[in-house]
C-alpha positions in Angstrom: 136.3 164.6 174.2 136.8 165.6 170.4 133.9 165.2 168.5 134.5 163.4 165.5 134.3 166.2 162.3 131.0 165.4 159.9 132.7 164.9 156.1 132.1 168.1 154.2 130.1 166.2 151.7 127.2 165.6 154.6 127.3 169.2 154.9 125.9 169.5 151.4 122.9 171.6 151.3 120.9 168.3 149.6 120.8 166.7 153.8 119.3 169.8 155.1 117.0 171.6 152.4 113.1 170.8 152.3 111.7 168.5 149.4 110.9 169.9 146.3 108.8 168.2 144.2 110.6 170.5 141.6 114.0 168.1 142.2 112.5 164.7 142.6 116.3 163.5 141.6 117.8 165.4 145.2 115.1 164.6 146.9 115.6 161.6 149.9 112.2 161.1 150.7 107.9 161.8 149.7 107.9 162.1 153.8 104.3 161.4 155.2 102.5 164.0 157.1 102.9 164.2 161.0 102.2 160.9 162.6 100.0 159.7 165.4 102.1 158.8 168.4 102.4 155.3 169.5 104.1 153.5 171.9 107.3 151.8 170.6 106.8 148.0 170.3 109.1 145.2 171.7 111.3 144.5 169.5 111.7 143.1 166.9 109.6 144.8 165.7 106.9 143.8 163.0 105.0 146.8 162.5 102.5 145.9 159.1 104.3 146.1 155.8 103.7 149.1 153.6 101.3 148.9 150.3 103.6 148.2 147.6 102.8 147.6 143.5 104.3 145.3 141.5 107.1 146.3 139.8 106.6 147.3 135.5 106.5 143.9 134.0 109.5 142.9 132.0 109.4 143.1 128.5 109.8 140.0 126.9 112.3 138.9 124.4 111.2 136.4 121.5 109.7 133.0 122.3 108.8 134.7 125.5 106.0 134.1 128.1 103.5 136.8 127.8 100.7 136.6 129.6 101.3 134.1 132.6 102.4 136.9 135.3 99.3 138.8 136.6 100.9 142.4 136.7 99.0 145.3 138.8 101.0 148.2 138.0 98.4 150.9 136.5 100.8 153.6 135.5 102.9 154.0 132.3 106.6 152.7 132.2 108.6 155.4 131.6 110.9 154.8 128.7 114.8 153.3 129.6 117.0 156.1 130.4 120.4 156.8 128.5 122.3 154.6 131.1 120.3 151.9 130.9 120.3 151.0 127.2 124.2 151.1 127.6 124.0 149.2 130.9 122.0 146.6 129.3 124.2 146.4 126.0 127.1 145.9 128.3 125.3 143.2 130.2 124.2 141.6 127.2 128.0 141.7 125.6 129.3 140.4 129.3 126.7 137.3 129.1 127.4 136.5 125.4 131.1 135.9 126.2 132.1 132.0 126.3 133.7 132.6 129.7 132.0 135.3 132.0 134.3 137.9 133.7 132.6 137.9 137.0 134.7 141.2 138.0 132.8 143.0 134.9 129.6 141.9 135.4 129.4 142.6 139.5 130.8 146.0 138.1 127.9 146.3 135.6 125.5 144.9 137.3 126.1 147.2 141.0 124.7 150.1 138.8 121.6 148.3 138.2 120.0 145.7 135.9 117.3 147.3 133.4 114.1 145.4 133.7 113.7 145.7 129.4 116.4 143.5 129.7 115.1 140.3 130.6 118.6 139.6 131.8 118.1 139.6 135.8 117.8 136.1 136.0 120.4 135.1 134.6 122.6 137.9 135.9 121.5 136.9 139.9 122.4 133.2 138.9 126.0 134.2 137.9 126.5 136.6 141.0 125.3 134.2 143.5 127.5 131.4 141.9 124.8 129.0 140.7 125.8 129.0 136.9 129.5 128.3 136.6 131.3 130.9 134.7 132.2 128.7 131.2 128.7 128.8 129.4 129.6 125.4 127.9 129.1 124.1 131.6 125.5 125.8 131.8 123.7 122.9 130.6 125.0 120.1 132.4 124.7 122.0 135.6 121.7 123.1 135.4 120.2 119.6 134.9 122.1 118.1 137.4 120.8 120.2 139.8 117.2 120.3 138.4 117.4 116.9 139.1 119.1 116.8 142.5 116.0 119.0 143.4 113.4 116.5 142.2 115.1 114.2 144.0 114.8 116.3 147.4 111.2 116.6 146.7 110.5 113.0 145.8 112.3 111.8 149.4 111.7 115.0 151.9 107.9 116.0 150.6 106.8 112.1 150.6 104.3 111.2 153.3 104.7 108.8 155.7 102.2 106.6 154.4 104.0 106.7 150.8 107.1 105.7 152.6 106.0 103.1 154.7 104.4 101.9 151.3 107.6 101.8 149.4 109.3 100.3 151.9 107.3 97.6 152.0 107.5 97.2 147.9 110.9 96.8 148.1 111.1 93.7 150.7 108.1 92.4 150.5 107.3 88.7 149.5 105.3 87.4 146.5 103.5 85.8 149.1 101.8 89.2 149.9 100.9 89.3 146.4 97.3 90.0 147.8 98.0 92.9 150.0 100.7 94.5 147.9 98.6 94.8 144.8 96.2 97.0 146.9 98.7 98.9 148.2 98.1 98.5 151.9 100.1 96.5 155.0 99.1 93.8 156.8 99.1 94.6 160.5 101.3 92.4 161.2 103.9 93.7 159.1 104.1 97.5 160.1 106.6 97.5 162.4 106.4 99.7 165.7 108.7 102.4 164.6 106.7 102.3 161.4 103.5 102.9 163.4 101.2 106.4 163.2 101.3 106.7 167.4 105.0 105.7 168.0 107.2 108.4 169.6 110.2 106.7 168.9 112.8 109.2 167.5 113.7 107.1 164.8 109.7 107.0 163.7 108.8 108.8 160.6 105.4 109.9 161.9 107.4 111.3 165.3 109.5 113.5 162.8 106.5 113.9 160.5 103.7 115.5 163.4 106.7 117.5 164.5 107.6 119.3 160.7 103.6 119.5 160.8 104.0 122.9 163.2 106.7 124.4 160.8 104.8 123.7 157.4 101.4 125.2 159.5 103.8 128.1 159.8 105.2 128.2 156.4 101.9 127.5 154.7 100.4 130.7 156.8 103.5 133.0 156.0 103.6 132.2 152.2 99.6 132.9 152.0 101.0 136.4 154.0 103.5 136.9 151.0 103.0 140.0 149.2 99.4 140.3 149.3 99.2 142.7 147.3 100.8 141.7 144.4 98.4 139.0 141.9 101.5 137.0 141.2 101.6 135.5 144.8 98.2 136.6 145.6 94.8 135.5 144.8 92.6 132.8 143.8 93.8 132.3 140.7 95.8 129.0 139.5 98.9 130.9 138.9 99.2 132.6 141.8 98.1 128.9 144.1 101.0 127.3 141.7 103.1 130.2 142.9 102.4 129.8 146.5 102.8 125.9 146.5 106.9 126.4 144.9 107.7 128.9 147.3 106.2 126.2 150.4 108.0 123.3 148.5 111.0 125.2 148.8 110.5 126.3 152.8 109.5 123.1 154.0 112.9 121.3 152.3 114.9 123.9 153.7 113.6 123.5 157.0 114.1 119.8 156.8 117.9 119.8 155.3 119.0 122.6 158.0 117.5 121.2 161.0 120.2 123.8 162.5 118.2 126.6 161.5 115.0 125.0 159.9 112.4 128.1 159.3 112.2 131.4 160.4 109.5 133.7 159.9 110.4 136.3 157.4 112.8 133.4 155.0 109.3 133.7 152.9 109.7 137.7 152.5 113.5 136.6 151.1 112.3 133.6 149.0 109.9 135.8 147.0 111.9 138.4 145.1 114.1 135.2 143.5 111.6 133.1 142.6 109.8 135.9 141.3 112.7 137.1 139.3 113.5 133.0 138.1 110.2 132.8 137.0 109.8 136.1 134.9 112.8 134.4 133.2 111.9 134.7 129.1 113.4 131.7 128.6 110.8 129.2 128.3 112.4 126.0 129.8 114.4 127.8 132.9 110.7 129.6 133.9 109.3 126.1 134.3 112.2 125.0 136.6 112.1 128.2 138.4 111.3 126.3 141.6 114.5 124.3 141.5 116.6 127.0 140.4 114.7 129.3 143.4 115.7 127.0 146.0 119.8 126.4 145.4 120.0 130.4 145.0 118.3 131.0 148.2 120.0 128.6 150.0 123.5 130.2 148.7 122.2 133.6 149.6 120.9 132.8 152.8 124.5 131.2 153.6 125.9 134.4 154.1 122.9 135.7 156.4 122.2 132.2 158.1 123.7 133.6 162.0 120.8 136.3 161.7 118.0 133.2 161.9 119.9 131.1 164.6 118.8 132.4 168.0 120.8 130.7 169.4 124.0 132.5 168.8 122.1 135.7 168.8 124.3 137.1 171.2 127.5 135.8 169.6 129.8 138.1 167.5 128.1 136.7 164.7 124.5 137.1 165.5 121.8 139.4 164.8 122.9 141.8 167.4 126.5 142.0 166.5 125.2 142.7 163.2 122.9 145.7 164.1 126.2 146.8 166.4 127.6 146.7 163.7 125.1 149.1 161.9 125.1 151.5 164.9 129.4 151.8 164.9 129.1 152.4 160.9 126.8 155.7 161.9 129.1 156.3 164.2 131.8 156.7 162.2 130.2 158.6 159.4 127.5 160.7 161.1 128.7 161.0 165.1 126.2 164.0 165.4 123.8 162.1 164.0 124.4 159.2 166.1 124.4 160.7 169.4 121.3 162.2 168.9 119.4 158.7 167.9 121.1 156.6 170.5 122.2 158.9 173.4 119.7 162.2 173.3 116.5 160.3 171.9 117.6 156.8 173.2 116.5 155.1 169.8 117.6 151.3 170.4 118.4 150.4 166.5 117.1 147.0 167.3 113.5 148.5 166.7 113.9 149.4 163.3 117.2 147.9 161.9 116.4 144.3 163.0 113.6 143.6 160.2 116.1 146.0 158.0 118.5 143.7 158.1 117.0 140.0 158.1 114.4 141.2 155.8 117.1 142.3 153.3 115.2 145.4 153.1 112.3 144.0 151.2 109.6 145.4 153.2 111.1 149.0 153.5 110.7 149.9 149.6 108.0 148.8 146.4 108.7 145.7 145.0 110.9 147.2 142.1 113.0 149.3 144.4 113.9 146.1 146.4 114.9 144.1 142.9 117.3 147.3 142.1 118.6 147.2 145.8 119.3 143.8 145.7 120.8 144.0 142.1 123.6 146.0 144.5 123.7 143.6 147.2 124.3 140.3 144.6 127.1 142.2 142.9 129.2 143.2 145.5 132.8 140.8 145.9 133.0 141.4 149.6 129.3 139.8 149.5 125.7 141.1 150.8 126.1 141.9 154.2 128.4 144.6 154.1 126.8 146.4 151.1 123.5 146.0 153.3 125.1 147.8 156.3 126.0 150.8 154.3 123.2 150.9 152.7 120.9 150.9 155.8 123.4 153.3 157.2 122.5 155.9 154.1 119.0 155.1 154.6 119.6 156.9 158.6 121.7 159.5 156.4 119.3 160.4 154.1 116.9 161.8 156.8 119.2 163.3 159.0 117.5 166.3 158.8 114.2 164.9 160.2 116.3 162.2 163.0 117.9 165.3 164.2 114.6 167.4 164.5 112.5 164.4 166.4 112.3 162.9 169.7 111.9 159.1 170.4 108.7 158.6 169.1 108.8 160.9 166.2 112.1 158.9 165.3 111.2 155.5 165.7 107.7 156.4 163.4 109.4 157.8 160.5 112.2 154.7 160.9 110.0 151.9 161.1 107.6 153.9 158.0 110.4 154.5 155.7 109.4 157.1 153.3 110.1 156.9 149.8 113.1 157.7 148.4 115.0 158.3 145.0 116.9 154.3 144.6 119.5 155.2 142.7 120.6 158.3 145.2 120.2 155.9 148.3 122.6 153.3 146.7 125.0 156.2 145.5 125.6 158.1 149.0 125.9 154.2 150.3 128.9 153.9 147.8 130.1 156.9 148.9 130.0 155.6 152.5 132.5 152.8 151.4 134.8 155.2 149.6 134.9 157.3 152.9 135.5 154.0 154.8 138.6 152.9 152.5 
């Protein structure tokens, strides 16, 4: 058999010479020092998610929010590069057109969207098709989904108790005039279906003790969210307010898709968008970030939602065809590579590409890097998934070097511990895996 002939370009002496912290720009990866061994987990895996900072905080345009995000990063911005004052003039002339070209802005915006900017917000909701492409119709959508949202929270977050209630307001009798006043039901008058212990399927408190596992759930994951960042962390107000949008948001999810409800790890997607609405400078679409939050992750999460059904996980669409997928793409553009992860070292990609891939890569990089990585993912036509694929195939790519040095546990270490890498050079050798593919 003819082994398949590695492109000249992999050949290039950046995949094989050590670090230098003299080149940080051709440098892959800060890799960690040797690692103690451990015994590969069951996958998937869920191996505790790196320390990461929060990203530089935006700076603000006028009438900005100043001081309402709590921001932990110590160290001192570095000042905007060359490329990204012209990338953000050329975003900010693409946004200022009556009708967007969508084709210009997913070509900007793959590049990168400067965080000086203030821009990201409203570049994500044009990319994932939220704000219609005429500014003139901005206005008229956005409040008529703002309210569509109220709406789902008024009827899906109610509790029983306020149901039952308003039910009863809006048959009752004058004759109850007593009862109603106080707000309560005569015994008589709460049907059984209507009653706290009925397991009827049709009864609210059935369905409402069975969502009470899945907010449990959400409530515990959300608290789990970033930990380390003060904007979803912490005791104080902000940070509670923060956590109590992104639970809204799970919980009425989880009850309009009963197909896929909530999966652990939707929280770890949530957070970089609502994060991103509510940094927005503009006054009025910060304080409906929530609303905003939820209709852009359900429209991203359309193009991912196989990879949180179980049950077609072993279906051509599910999370395993996906990480075949991954391991055919490798294939194809690294064989050596390949054979030595999957045949030599036996290195099942399910133990490291799994929370890759339904994670959106959001715990394998700083909070920043996963913002610019995801500025990528929203901008490319053919949609997410595919950019994510090449992209987690020139994260494999980018330590070749190591891969092909280690065994199975030295392999599996340094995949599920990503090291730290230069963004920008990750996303361009993925690019170059799609011109190659073409």
């Amino acid at each position: 058999m003819v082994k398949k002939r590695v492109p000249d370009w992999l050949n290039s002496s950046l995949w094989s010479s050590a670090p230098s912290s003299a080149t940080p720009t051709t440098t892959y990866a800060n890799e960690e020092q040797e690692h103690t061994v451990v015994d590969p987990p069951i996958p998937p895996p869920s191996p505790s998610p790196p320390t990461r900072e929060d990203p530089p905080q935006p700076q603000r345009i006028e009438n900005s929010r100043t001081n309402n995000v709590t921001n932990d990063h110590n160290g001192t911005s570095s000042p905007p590069s060359t490329d990204d004052i012209s990338r953000q003039a050329q975003l900010l002339a693409e946004l200022s057109r009556k009708v967007i070209d969508i084709r210009e802005l997913r070509r900007i915006a793959c590049q990168g969207i400067p965080d000086g900017a203030g821009i990201r917000s409203t570049v994500w909701k044009l990319l994932l098709g939220y704000l219609p492409l005429d500014r003139g119709l901005w206005s008229s959508e956005l409040a008529k989904k703002r309210s569509q949202y109220k709406h789902f929270k008024e009827e899906i977050l109610m509790n029983p108790s306020e149901i039952t209630r308003k039910m009863f307001s809006s048959t009752s009798d004058t004759s109850d005039a007593k009862c109603e006043s106080r707000g309560l039901l005569s015994r008589s008058e709460i049907t059984h279906g209507e009653h706290p212990l009925s397991l009827g399927k049709t009864s609210i408190w059935n369905q409402f003790f069975q969502d009470t596992e899945i907010i449990d759930q959400i409530d515990r994951d959300v608290k789990r969210t970033h930990p380390d960042m003060n904007f979803f962390s912490g005791d104080s107000q902000f940070a509670k307010s923060n956590q109590e949008a992104l639970k809204n948001i799970l919980i009425i999810f989880a009850k309009l898709n009963p197909g896929v409800r909530y999966v652990q790890g939707m929280n770890e997607i949530l957070a970089p968008l609502f994060y991103v609405f509510k940094n927005d400078p503009d006054e009025e679409n910060a304080a409906f970030a929530e609303a905003d939050t939820f209709f852009c992750f359900v429209e991203l999460l359309s193009g991912f939602r196989d990879n949180f059904c179980q049950q077609l996980d072993n279906s051509v669409v599910g999370i395993r065809s996906t990480i075949a997928r991954l391991s055919q793409l490798l294939r194809e553009h690294d064989e050596e590579l390949w054979r030595h992860l999957e045949i030599t070292t036996k290195v099942n990609p399910q133990f490291y590409a799994f929370r890759w891939i339904t994670l959106l890569l959001t715990q394998e990089f700083n909070f920043a890097d996963s913002l610019h990585i995801w500025d990528t993912l929203l901008s490319d036509p053919e949609g997410p998934q595919e950019t994510l694929l090449r992209v987690c195939c020139a994260m494999l790519i980018l330590v070749r070097r190591r891969l092909l040095a280690g065994d199975f546990t030295s392999n599996l270490k340094l995949l599920q511990n990503y090291p730290s890498t230069n963004i920008s050079h990750l996303l361009y050798v993925a690019n170059k895996l799609r011109v190659q593919s073409v």
